[in-house]
N, C-alpha and C positions, 0 to 999 in steps of 0.2 A: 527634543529631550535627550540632554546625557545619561548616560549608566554608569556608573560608576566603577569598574573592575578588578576589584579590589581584598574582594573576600577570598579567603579560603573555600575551596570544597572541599567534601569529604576524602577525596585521596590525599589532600595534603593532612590532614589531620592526625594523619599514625606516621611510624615508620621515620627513615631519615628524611633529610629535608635538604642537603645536599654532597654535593661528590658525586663517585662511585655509588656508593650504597643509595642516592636518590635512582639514580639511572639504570641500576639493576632491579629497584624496587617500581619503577615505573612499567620495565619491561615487564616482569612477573605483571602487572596490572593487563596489561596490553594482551597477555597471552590468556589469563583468566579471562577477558573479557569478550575475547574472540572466542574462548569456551562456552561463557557462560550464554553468548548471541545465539549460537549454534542449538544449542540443549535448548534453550527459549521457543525458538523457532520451532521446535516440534510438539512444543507440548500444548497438545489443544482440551481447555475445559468446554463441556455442555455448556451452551448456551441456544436460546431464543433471538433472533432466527437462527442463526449459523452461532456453530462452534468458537470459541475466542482461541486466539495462537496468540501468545503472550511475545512473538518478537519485537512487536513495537513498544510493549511496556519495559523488555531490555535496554532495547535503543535509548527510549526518553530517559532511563534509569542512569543507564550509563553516564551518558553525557550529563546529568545533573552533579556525578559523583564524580567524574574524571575529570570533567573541566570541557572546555573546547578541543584545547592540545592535544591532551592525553586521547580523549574520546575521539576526537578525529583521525587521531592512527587507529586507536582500535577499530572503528568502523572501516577505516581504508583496509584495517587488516584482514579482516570479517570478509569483506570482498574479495579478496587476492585470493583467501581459499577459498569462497564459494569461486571465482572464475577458472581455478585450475583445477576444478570438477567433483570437490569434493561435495558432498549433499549435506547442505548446512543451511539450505533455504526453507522456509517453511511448506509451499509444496514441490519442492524437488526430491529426486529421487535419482537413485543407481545409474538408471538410464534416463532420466533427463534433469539434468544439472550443468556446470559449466557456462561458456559464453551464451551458447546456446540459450539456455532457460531464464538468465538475467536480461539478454534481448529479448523474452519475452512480455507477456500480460502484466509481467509484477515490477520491469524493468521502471519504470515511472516510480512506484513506492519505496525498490532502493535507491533510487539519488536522494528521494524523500528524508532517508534513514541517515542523509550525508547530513543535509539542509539541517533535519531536528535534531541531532546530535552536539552540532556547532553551537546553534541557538539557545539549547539548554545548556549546554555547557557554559555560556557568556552569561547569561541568567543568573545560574547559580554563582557565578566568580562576583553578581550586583546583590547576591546575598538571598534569592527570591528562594532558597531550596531550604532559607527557613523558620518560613510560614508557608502554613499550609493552602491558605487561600492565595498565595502567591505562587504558592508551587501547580496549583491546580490552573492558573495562568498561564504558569509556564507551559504545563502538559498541554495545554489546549491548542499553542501557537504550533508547540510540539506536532499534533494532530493534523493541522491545517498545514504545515510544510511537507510533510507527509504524502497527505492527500491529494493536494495541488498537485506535481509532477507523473504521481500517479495517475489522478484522472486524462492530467492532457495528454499521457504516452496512452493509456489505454484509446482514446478519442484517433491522434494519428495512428494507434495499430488497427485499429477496425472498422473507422468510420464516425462521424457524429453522427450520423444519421441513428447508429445504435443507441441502445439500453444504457449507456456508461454509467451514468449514477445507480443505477439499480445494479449492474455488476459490482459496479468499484466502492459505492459510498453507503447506501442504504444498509444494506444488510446487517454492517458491523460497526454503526453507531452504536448501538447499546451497548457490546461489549468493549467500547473504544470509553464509554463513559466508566461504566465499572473499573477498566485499569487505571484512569485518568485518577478516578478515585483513590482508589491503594496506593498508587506513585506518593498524589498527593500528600499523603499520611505517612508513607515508607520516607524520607527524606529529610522533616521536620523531626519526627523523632529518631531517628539516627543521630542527629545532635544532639538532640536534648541525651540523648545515651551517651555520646562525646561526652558533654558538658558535664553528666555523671560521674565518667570514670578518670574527669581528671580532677575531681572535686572542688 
């Protein structure tokens, strides 16, 4: 099966469209982005079992709105400051952050964050970012690329013999579906908002 790559995403949709002015307007995107990852990544809602951190609903967001391109610098960029130590991870801290805490536990989940970024990003360029039950597609491949690199870094960190799905996967399906959900819905109507304000 081909995709067709050919849509618009929402970054293309404002703003200039080439020159200078795309390329600085790209950059601005790149630097929000790497902000907005950061700010995500700590904010955690109640939830049943465990708390939901909204980094991975940035991630999938992103990448539906940025494209492939665009999003995969911002995620590369996302890393360069989480590895030069700044605390931009969702459990890092002061003192553990850097190379350090990306080779750890969670090391698997950001390649993940490379993996689904790309994916949706190529998605949205086949138009999937607008409908909703296609966006809920996309978040879900979103999830599973994710997950994947994750679980088999936490397996070579610790063992198979261990818990891994019950550390890595169980806990945070529920709140992996509720963002899945909002994505779904945040993406389709950003267009239709598009399509509004250009009448």
């Amino acid at each position: 099966m081909t995709i067709a790559l050919n849509r618009n995403v929402l970054a293309d949709a404002f703003g200039p469209s080439e020159g200078t002015a795309l390329r600085l307007k790209q950059a601005a995107l790149v630097v929000l982005g790497i902000a907005a990852l950061a700010v995500a990544a700590k904010i955690r809602v109640p939830m049943w079992p465990v708390p939901i951190t909204m980094g991975t609903f940035a991630v999938l967001t992103i990448g539906a709105a940025y494209g492939a391109r665009l999003g995969l610098v911002t995620i590369l960029g996302y890393m360069l400051v989480g590895a030069l130590g700044f605390d931009v991870f969702a459990s890092s801290s002061a003192e553990n952050a850097g190379l350090a805490y990306m080779m750890g536990g969670t090391g698997g989940y950001l390649v993940g964050y490379v993996l689904a970024i790309v994916a949706l990003g190529l998605l949205a360029r086949a138009g999937w970012d607008r409908s909703a039950p296609k966006m809920a597609g996309a978040m879900l491949l979103g999830n599973v690329l994710i997950y994947a690199p994750g679980l088999v870094w936490l397996g070579m960190l610790y063992g198979w013999d261990q818990p891994i799905l019950a550390w890595g996967l169980w806990p945070f399906l529920v709140g992996d579906a509720v963002k899945l959900g909002l994505a779904a819905l945040l993406l389709p109507l950003a267009w239709k908002a598009v399509a509004r304000a250009r009448g």
